[in-house]
RODO-2510 file (C-alpha; in nm, 4 decimals, decimal comma):
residues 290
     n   res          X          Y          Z
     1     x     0,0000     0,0000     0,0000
     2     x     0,1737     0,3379    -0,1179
     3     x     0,2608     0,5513     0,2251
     4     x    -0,0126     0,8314     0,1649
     5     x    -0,2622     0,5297     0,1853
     6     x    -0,1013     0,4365     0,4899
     7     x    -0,1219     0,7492     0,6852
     8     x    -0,4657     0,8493     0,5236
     9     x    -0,5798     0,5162     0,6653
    10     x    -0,4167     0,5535     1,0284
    11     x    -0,5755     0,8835     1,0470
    12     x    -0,9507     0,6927     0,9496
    13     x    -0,9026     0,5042     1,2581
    14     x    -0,7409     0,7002     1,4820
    15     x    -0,8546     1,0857     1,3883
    16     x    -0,6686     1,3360     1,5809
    17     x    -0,8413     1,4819     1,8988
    18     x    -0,9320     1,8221     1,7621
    19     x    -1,0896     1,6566     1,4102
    20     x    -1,3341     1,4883     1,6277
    21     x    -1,6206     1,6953     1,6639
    22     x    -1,6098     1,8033     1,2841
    23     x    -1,8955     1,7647     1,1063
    24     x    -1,9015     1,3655     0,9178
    25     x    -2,0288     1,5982     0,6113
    26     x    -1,8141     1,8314     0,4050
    27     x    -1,8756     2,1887     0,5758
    28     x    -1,9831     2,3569     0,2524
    29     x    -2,1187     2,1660    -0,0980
    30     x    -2,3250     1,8958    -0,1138
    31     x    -2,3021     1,5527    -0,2080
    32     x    -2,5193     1,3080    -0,3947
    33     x    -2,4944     0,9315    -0,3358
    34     x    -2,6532     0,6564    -0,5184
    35     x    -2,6561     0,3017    -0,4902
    36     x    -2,6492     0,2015    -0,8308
    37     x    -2,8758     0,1238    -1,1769
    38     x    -2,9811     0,4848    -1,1468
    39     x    -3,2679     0,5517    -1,3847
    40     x    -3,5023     0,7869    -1,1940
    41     x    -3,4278     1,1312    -1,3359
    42     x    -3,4894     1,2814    -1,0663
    43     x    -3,1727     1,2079    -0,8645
    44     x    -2,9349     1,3053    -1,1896
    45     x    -3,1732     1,6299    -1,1974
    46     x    -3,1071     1,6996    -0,8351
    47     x    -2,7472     1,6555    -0,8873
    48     x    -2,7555     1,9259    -1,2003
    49     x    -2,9870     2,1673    -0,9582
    50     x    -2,7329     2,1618    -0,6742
    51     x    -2,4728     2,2641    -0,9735
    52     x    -2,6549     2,5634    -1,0701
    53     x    -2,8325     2,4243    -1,3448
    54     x    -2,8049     2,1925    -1,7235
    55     x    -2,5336     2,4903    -1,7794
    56     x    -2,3429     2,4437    -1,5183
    57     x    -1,9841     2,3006    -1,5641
    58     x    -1,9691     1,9641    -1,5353
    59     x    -1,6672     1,6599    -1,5002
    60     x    -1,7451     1,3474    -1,5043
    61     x    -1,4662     1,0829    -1,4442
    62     x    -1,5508     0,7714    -1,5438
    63     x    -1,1790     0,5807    -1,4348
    64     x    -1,3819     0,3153    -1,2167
    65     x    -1,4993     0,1303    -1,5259
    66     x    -1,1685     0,0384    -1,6141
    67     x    -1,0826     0,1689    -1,9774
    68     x    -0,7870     0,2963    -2,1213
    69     x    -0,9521     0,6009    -2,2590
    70     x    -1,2640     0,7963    -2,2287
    71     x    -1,3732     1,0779    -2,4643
    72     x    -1,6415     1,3391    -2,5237
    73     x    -1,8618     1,0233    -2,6987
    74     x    -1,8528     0,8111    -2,3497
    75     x    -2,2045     0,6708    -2,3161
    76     x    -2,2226     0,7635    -1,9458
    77     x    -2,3405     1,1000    -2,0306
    78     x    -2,6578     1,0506    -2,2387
    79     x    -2,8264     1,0518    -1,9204
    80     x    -2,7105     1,4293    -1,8899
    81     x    -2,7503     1,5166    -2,2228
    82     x    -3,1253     1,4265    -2,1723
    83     x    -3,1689     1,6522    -1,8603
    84     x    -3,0308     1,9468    -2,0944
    85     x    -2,6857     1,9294    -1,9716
    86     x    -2,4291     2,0115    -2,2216
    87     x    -2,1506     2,1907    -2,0214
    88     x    -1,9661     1,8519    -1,9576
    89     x    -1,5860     1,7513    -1,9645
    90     x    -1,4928     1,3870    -1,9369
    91     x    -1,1362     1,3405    -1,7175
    92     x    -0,9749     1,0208    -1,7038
    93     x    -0,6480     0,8858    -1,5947
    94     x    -0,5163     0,5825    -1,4532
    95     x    -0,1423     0,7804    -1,3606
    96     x    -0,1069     0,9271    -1,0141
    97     x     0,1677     1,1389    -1,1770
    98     x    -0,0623     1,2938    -1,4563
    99     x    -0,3544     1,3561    -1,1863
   100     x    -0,1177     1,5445    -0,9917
   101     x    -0,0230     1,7916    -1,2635
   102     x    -0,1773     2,1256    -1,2867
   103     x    -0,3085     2,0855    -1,6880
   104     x    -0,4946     1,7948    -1,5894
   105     x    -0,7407     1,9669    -1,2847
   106     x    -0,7938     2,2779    -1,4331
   107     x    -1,1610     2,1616    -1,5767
   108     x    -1,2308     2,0918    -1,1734
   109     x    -1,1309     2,4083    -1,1067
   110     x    -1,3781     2,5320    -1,3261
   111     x    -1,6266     2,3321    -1,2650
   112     x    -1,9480     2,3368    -1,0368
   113     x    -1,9938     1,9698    -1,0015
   114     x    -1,7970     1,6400    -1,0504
   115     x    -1,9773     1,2754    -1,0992
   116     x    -1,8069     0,9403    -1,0812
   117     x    -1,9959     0,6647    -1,2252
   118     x    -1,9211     0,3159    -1,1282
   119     x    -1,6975    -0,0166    -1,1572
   120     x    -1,4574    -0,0665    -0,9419
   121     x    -1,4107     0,2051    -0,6215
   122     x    -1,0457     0,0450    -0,5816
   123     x    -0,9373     0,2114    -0,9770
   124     x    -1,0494     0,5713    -0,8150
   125     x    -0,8177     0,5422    -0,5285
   126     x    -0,5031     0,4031    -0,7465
   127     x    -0,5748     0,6976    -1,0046
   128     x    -0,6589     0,9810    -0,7432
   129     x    -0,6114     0,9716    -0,3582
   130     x    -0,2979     1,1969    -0,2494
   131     x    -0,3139     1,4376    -0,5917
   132     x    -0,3947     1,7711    -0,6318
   133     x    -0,7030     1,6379    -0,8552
   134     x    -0,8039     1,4954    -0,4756
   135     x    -0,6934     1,8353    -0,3684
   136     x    -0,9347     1,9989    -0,6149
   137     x    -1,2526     1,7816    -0,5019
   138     x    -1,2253     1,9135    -0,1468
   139     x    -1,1874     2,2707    -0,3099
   140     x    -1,4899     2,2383    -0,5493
   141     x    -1,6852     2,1712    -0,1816
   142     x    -1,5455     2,4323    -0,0510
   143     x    -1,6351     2,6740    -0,2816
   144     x    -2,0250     2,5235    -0,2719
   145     x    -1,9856     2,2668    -0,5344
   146     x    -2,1490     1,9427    -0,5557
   147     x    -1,9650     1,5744    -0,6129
   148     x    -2,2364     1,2880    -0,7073
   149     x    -2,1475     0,9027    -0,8230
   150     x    -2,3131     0,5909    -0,8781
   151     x    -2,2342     0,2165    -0,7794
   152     x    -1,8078     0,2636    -0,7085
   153     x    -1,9068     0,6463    -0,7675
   154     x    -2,0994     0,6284    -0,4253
   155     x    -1,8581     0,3760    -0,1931
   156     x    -1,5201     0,5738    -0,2796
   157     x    -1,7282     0,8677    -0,0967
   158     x    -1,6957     0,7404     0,1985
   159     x    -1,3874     0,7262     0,4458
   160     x    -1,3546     0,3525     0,4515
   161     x    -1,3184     0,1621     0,1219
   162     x    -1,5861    -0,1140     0,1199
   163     x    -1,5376    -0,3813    -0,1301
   164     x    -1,1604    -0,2000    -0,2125
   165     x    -1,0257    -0,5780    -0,3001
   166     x    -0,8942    -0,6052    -0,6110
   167     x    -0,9474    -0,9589    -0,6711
   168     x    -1,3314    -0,9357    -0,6262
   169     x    -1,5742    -0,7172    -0,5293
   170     x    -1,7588    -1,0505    -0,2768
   171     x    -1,4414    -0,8835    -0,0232
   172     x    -1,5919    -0,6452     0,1650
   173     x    -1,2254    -0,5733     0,3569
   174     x    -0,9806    -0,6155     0,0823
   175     x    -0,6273    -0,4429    -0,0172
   176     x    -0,7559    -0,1099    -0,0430
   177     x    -0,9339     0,0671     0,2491
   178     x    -0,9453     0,4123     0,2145
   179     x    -1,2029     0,6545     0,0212
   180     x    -1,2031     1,0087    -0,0404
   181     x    -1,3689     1,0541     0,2529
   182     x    -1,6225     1,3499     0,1775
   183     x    -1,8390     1,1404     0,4555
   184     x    -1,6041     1,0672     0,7463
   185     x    -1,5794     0,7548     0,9440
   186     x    -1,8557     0,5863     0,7174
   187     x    -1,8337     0,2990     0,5062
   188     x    -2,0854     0,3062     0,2411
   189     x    -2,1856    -0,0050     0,0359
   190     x    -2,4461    -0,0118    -0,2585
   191     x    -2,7116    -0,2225    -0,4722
   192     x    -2,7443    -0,3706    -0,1213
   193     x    -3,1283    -0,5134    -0,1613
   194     x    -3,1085    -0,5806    -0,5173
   195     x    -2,8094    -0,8152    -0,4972
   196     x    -2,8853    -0,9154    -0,1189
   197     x    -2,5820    -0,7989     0,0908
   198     x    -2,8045    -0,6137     0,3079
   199     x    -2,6008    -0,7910     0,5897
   200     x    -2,2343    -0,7736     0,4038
   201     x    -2,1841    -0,4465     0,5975
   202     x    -2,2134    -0,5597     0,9502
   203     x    -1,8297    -0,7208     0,8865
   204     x    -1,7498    -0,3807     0,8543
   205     x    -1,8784    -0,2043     1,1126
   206     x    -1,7652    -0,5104     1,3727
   207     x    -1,4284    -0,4761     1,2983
   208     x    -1,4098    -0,0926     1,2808
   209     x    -1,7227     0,0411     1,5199
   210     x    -1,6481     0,3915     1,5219
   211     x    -1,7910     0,3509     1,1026
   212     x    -2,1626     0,4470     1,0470
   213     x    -2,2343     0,2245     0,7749
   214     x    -2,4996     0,3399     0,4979
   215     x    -2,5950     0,0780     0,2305
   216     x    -2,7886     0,1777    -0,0610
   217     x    -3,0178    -0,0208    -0,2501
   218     x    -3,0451     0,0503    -0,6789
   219     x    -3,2344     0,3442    -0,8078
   220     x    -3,1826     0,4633    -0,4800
   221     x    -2,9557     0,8031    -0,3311
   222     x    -2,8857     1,0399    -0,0090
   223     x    -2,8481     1,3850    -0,0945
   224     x    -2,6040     1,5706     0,1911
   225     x    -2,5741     1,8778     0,2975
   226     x    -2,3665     1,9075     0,5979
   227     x    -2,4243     1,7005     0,8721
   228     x    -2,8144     1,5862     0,7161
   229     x    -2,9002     1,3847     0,4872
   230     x    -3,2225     1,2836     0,2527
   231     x    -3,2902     0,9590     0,1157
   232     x    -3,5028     1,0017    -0,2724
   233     x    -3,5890     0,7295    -0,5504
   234     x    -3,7301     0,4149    -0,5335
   235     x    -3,6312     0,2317    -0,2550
   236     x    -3,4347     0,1945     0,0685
   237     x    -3,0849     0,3046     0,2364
   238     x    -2,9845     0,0977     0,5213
   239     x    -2,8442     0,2310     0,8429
   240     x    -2,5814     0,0058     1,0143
   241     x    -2,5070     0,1520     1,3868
   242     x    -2,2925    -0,0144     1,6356
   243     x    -2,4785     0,1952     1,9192
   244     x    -2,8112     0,0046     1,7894
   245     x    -2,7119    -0,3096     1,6562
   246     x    -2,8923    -0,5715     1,9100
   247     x    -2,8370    -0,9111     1,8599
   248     x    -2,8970    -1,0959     1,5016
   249     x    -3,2345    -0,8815     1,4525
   250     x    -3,0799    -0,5564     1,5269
   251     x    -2,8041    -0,5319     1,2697
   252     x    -2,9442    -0,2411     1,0658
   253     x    -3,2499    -0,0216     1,0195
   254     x    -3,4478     0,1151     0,7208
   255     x    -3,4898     0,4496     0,5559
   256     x    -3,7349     0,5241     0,3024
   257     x    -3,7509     0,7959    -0,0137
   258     x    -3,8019     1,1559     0,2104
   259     x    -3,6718     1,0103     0,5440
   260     x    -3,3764     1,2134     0,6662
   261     x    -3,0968     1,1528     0,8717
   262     x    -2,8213     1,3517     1,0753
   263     x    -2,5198     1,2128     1,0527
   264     x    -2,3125     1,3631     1,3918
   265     x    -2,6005     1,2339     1,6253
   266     x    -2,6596     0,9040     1,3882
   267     x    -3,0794     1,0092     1,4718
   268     x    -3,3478     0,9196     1,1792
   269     x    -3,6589     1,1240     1,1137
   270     x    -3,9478     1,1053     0,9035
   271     x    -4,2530     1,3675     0,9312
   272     x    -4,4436     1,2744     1,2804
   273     x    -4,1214     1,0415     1,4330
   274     x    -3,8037     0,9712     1,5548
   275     x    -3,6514     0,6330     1,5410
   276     x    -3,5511     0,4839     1,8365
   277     x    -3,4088     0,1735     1,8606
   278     x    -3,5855     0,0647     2,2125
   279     x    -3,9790     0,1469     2,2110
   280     x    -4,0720     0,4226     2,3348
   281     x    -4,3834     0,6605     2,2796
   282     x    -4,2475     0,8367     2,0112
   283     x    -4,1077     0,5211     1,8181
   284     x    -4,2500     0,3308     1,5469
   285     x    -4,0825     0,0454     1,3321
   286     x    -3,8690     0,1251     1,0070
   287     x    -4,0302    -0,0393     0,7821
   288     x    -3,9058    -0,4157     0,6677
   289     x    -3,6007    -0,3439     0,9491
   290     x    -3,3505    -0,6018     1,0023
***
């Protein structure tokens, strides 16, 4: 593992004493994180909205599929052409040493949103972590941008690299175990329901329980702004606690499209209730919870 991944992944497990009150959410920007197979407009269109707009400058960086080369006729951005958005620049490398240079982050720098569609997470990390084009993510939050991905776009969000392995993608603690970490001290997994590894997390969060762990089913996103999140599309994001996990019935908990979650005091809410994970009168079940 190179030494920046070393150090970026001592500092995931053992954050220094004044980081840890900071919000889990990037202070300024939003992010939008989707679990895969997206085809409801609506979550690409809220993506484009929290740019400023179909005009708004756009990179998408499609290095987790695995190809040698991408160019302005990629087929990952019909789904933006048909919201109206034609203000797009497709960056790709698989060299740490050209993603470090200043020719090749100058569209991020101009830009009001970045997207990462999916493959492999692991390919994102190889190309990216400990670059300036990193560098220029955290700056495009900063300045109130927004960063979105899909599938591998989603996981390499988080602080903890689920499914990082590079031999398979069944590993959910493999050779590489550190994200971008625009989330911090969450591990976030995707197409959970749809390919049933609604309990692949829980591995996870046992061996590192300071994680939050968010799963996120196909068709499916959280849309963060700070420290709060908002689950939209078609079906569920699990929540995998290690404050709430009781016994083999406990291990996770439910959010449907609307519910919202803060992420520094790990508390779901949907209009009329708070979950609470003993009963109480203001509790009610999530619905289907695990």
């Amino acid at each position: 593992m190179p030494h920046f991944a070393v150090f970026s992944l001592f500092l995931l497990l053992f954050p220094p004493r004044e980081t840890v009150s900071q919000e889990v959410g990037p202070p300024n920007g939003s992010l939008v994180v989707v679990g895969g197979a997206m085809r409801d407009p609506t979550i690409l269109g809220r993506f484009l909205q929290l740019a400023g707009g179909p005009q708004a400058p756009i990179v998408i960086i499609p290095t987790a599929g695995g190809g040698d080369e991408y160019d302005e006729f990629y087929s990952g951005l019909r789904d933006f052409h048909e919201l109206g958005a034609f203000n797009l620049t497709v960056l790709h490398t698989n060299d740490p040493q050209e993603a470090d240079s200043e020719e090749f982050v100058r569209p991020i720098t101009e830009a009001n949103g970045v997207w990462f569609p999916g493959g492999r997470q692991w390919r994102l990390a190889d190309a990216y972590l400990g670059t300036r084009t990193e560098e220029e993510f955290w700056k495009l939050l900063d300045r109130g941008g927004v960063i979105g991905g899909s599938s591998a776009g989603a996981t390499i969000q988080g602080s903890y690299l689920a499914r990082g392995d590079t031999r398979t993608n069944t590993v959910m603690m493999g050779d590489h175990e550190v994200g971008f970490g625009f989330l911090r001290n969450t591990a976030i997994d995707q197409h959970v329901l749809r390919r049933n590894r609604h309990f692949d997390l829980v591995q996870v969060i046992e061996a590192h329980p300071e994680l939050l762990g968010i799963g996120i089913d196909e068709n499916t996103a959280i849309v963060v702004q700070g420290d709060r999140f908002e689950v939209m599309g078609e079906s569920y994001v699990l929540v995998y606690d290690n404050g709430k996990m009781v016994g083999e019935e406990g291990r996770f908990y439910f959010l449907a499209p609307g519910d919202r979650f803060d992420l520094s005091t790990r508390e779901a809410t949907r209009p009329g209730t708070t979950y609470q994970p003993v009963g109480g009168p203001e509790s009610r079940p999530w619905p289907g919870g695990g």
